[in-house]
N, C-alpha and C positions, 0 to 999 in steps of 0.2 A: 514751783513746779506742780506740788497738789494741786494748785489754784487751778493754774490751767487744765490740766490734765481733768479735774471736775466742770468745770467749765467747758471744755469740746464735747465729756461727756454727756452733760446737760445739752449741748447745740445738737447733737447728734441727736438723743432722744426727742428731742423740738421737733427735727428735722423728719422721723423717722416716723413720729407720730402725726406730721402735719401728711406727710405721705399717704399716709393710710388712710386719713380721712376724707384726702382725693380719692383716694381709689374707692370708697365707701361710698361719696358720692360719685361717682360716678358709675358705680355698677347698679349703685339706685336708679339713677338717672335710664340706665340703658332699660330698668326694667321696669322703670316706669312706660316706655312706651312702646312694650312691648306687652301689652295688659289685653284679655280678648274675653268677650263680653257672650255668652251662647245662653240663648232664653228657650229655653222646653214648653211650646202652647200648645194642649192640647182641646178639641173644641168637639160639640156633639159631631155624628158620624151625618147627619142629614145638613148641617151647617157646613160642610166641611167646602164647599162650592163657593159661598160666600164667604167665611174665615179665608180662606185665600185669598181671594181678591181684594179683603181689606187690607190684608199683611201686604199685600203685593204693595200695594198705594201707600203703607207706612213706612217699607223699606225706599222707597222709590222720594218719600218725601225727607225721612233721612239722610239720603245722597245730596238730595240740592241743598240742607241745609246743614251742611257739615262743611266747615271752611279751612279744613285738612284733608291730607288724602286718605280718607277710611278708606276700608273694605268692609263691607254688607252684603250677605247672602241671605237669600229666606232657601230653607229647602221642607221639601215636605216628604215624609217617610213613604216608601212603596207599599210596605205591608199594610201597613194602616192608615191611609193619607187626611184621616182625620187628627194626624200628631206633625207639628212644625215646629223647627227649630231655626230661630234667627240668629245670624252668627255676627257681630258686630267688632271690629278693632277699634277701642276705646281708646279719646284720647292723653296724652302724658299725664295732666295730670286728675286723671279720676281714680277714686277712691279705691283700694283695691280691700273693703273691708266686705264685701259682696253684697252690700248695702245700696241700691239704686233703683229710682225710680224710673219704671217701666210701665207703669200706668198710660202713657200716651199710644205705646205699641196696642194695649188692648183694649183703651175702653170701650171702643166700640164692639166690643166681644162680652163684653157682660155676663150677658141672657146665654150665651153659646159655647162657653168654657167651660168643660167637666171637670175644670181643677186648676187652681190658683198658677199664672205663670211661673215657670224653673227658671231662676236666674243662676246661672254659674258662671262666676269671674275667673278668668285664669291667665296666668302667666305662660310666657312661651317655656319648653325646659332644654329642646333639642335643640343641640349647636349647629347643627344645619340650617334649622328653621331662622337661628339669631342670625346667622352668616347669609343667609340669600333673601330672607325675607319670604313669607308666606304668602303669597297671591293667589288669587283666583285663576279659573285657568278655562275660557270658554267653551274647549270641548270636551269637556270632563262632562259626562253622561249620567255619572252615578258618583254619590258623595257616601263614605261609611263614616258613620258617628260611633266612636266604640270610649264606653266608659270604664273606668277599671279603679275598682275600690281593694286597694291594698291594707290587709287585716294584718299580715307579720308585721313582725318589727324590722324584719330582714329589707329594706325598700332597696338597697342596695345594689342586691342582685336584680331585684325589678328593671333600677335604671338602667342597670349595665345590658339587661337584654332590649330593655325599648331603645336603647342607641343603637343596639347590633340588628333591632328588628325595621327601624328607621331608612339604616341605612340600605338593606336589603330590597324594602319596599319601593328606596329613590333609585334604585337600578330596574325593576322592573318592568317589563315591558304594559304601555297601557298606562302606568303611575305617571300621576299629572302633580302630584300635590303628597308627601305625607307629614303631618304636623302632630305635633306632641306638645299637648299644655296641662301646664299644672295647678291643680283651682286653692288659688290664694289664700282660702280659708281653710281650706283640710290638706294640706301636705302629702297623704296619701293615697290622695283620689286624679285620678290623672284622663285627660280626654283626648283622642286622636281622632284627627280629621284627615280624611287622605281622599282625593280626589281621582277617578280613573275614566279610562276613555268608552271602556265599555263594562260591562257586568262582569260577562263574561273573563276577561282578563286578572279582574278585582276575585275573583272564585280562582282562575290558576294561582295566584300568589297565595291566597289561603291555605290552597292543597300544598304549596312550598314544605320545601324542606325549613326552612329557614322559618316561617312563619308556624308550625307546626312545633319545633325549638321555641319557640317562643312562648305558647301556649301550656306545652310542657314544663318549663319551668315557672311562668306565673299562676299558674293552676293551681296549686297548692299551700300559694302564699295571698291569695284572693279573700277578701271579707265579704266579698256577696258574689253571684253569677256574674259570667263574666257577659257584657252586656255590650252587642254589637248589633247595629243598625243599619238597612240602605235607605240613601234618599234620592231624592232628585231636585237636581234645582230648577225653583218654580218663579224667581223673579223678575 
């Protein structure tokens, strides 16, 4: 009777541990390919005519030669349209050590880059985003890029408002798109992209109750300025 009794034991433990390492891989698996790739170029302000137009032609030659279905956006900031941000869905399985070559996006920028391109990898975090899938959305007018560098240790309460702030933002009227990712390499540096139809609309949600909540409590749990951008997509 020990015998057995140690032996079901042992098959259970087998069993219990072969389980888990489904489940291991396959929440790897899920976040493998759910990896999003945002390069920060910024180039002189008299270049900025021509730096478009080469990004335009590298995103454009990315699409034909991607034999999955990415999503690629180029957007270029309104306040300063001398700064663009390429936003790229990497596929399953690239690296997510934030380690990649992007040389071919810029060579042709050389002479006209006031600073070495920003590569930030990142994972998606929002379960809305995992559940429907983040797309592009053609009549989205104005895209905001908001970076958020978490200094406490408290990330916690961070997440629990970019879930309540997520959702709030996916009922708004105007909201085409809001995505919440988290960059592979720093844990508590987190990026939102959210898409809307007009400026205007993307400004009432700001003034929200709900988004103003938001602020209030990340505000004082923040390691750097809280750093929020408009762009427009220029592809």
């Amino acid at each position: 009777m020990p015998v057995h009794s140690s032996y079901g034991s042992l098959s259970l433990r087998s069993v219990l541990a072969l389980l888990w390492a489904i489940c291991v891989m396959a929440s790897a698996e899920v976040r493998a390919e759910s990896l999003w790739a945002l390069t920060f170029i910024e180039v002189r302000v008299d270049a900025r005519g021509h730096a478009g137009g080469v990004l335009r032609q590298q995103a454009s030659a990315l699409r034909e030669h991607t034999s999955w279905p990415a999503q690629i956006m180029l957007l270029q900031e309104v306040s300063r349209p001398e700064r663009f941000v390429l936003v790229e869905r990497e596929k399953p399985d690239v690296s997510t050590e934030g380690v990649r070559e992007i040389q071919a996006v810029t060579e042709l920028l050389t002479d006209q880059l006031t600073a070495p391109p920003d590569l930030r990898m990142n994972r998606e975090f929002s379960e809305v985003a995992l559940a429907t899938g983040a797309k592009a959305d053609a009549r989205a007018n104005v895209y905001i890029v908001t970076h958020l560098d978490i200094g406490s240790p408290d990330r916690a309460r961070v997440e629990a408002a970019l879930r309540q702030l997520s959702v709030a933002a996916l009922r708004s009227e105007g909201n085409l798109r809001f995505d919440i990712w988290q960059q592979t390499d720093h844990a508590n540096h987190f990026n939102l992209i959210s898409g809307w139809i007009s400026e205007s609309q993307f400004r009432a949600f700001a003034a929200s109750r709900a988004a103003r909540d938001f602020r209030q409590t990340v505000g004082p749990l923040l390691g750097s300025p809280y750093d929020e951008r408009l762009f427009r997509r220029v592809d």
